[in-house]
C-alpha positions in Angstrom: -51.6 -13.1 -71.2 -48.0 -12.9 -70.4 -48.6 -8.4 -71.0 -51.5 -8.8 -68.6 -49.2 -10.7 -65.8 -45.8 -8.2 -65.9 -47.9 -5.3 -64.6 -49.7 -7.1 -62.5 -46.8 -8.8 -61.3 -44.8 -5.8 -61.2 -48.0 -4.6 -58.8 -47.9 -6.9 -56.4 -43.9 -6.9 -55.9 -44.2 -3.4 -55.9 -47.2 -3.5 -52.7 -44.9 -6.3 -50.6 -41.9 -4.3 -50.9 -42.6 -2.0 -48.1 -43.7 -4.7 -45.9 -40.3 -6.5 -46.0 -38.4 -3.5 -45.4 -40.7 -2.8 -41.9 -40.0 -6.7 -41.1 -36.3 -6.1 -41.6 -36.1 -2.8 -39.7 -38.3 -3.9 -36.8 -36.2 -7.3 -36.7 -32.9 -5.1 -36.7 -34.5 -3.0 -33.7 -35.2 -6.2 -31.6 -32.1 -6.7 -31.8 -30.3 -3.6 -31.4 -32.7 -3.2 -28.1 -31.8 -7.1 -26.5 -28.3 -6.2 -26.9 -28.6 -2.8 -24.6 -30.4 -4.6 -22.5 -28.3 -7.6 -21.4 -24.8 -5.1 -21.6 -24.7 -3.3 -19.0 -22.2 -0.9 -18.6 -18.9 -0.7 -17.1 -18.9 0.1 -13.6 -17.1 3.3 -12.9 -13.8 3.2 -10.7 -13.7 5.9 -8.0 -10.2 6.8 -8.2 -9.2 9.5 -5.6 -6.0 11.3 -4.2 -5.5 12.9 -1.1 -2.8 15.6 -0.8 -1.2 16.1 2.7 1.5 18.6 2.8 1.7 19.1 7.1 2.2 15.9 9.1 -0.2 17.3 11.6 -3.5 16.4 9.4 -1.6 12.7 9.2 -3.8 10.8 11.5 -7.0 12.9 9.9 -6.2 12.1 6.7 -5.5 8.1 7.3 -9.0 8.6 9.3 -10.8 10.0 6.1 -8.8 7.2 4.1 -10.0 4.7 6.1 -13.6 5.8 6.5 -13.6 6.2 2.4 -12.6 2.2 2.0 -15.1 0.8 4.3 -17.8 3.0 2.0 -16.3 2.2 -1.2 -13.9 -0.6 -0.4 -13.3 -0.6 -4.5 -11.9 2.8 -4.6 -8.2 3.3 -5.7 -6.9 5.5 -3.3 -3.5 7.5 -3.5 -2.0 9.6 -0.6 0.7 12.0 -1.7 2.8 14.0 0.6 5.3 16.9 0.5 6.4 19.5 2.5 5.9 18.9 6.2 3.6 16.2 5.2 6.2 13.4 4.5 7.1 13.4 8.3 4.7 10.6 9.5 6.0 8.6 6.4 9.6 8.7 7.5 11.0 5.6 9.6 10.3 5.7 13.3 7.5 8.5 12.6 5.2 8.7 15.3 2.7 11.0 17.4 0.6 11.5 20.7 -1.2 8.5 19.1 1.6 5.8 18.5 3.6 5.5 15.7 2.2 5.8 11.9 3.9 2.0 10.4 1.0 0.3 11.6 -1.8 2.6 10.0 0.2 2.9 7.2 0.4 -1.0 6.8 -2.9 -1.6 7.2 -3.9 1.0 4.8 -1.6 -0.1 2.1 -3.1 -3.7 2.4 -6.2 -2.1 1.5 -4.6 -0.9 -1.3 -4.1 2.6 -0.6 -0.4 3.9 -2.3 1.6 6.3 -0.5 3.8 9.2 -2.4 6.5 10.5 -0.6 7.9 14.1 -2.8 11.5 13.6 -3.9 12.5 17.4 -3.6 11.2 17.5 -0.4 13.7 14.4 0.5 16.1 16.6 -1.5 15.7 19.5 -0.3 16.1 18.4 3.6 18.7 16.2 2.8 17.2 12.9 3.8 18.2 9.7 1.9 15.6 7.0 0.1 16.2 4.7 2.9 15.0 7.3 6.2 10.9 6.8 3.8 8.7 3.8 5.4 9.3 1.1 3.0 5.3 1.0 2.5 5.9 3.9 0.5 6.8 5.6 -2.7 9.2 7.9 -4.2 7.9 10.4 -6.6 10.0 12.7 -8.4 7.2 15.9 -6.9 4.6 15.8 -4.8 2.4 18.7 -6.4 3.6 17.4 -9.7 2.0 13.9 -9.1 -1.2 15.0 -7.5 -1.2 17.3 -11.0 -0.6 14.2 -13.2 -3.2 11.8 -11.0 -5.9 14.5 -11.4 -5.4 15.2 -15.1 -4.0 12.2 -16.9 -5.9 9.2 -14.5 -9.0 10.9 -13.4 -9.0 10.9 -10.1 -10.4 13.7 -8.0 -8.5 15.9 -5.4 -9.1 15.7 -1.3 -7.0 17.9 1.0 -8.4 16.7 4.7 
């Protein structure tokens, strides 16, 4: 008797097997699929810089700035200047319009960070202290916008 019950024993282990494994893998599936469905995914950060290099596009770009954070008040948001274009950053700047401090204060509460181009500052011969202290001191302009673009992922806009 104990011949007769190996094979059939072997038989019936043999005819269960595959129904485990489908238990297992459909088990292992569930879960796989309620885990993608309560993580969602990250939510993206729009990260942009806008390049100004003539002080006349100033009040433009501080425009577009300000129209792109009450559409996506989470963007990051970096204005970098060179050239001509770190006039309206400089103490006392002003146009037709008023002067800049204000906008530039209440765009920097928002978050936005404005780059002031150190070889510019060189090159004219202007010291640290003649840059509104709402802004920053970068080593170059073009070279930052560079860096922003392809080392932190943010995208270009030139108003």
């Amino acid at each position: 008797m104990t011949r007769t019950l190996t094979p059939l024993l072997a038989a019936l282990l043999l005819a269960t097997a595959p129904m485990a494994h489908a238990a297992t893998t459909a088990k292992a599936t569930m879960s796989k699929a309620t885990k993608a469905k309560t993580t969602a995914p990250a939510p993206v950060v729009e990260k942009v810089v806008y390049h100004v290099n003539d002080s006349a596009s100033a009040r433009v770009a501080m425009n577009n700035v300000n129209n792109h954070l009450n559409a996506a008040p989470d963007a990051k948001i970096v204005v970098v200047t060179h050239g001509k274009g770190i006039d309206f950053l400089l103490n006392d700047a002003k146009d037709d319009k008023g002067d800049y401090a204000a906008a530039i204060a209440g765009l920097t509460a928002k978050g936005v960070k404005f780059n002031v181009c150190n070889n510019t500052l060189m090159a004219r011969k202007l010291d640290a202290s003649a840059v509104n202290p709402e802004a920053t001191i970068v080593p170059s302009g073009v070279a930052e916008i560079g860096k922003l673009q392809a080392q932190e992922g943010y995208v270009y806009l030139k108003p």
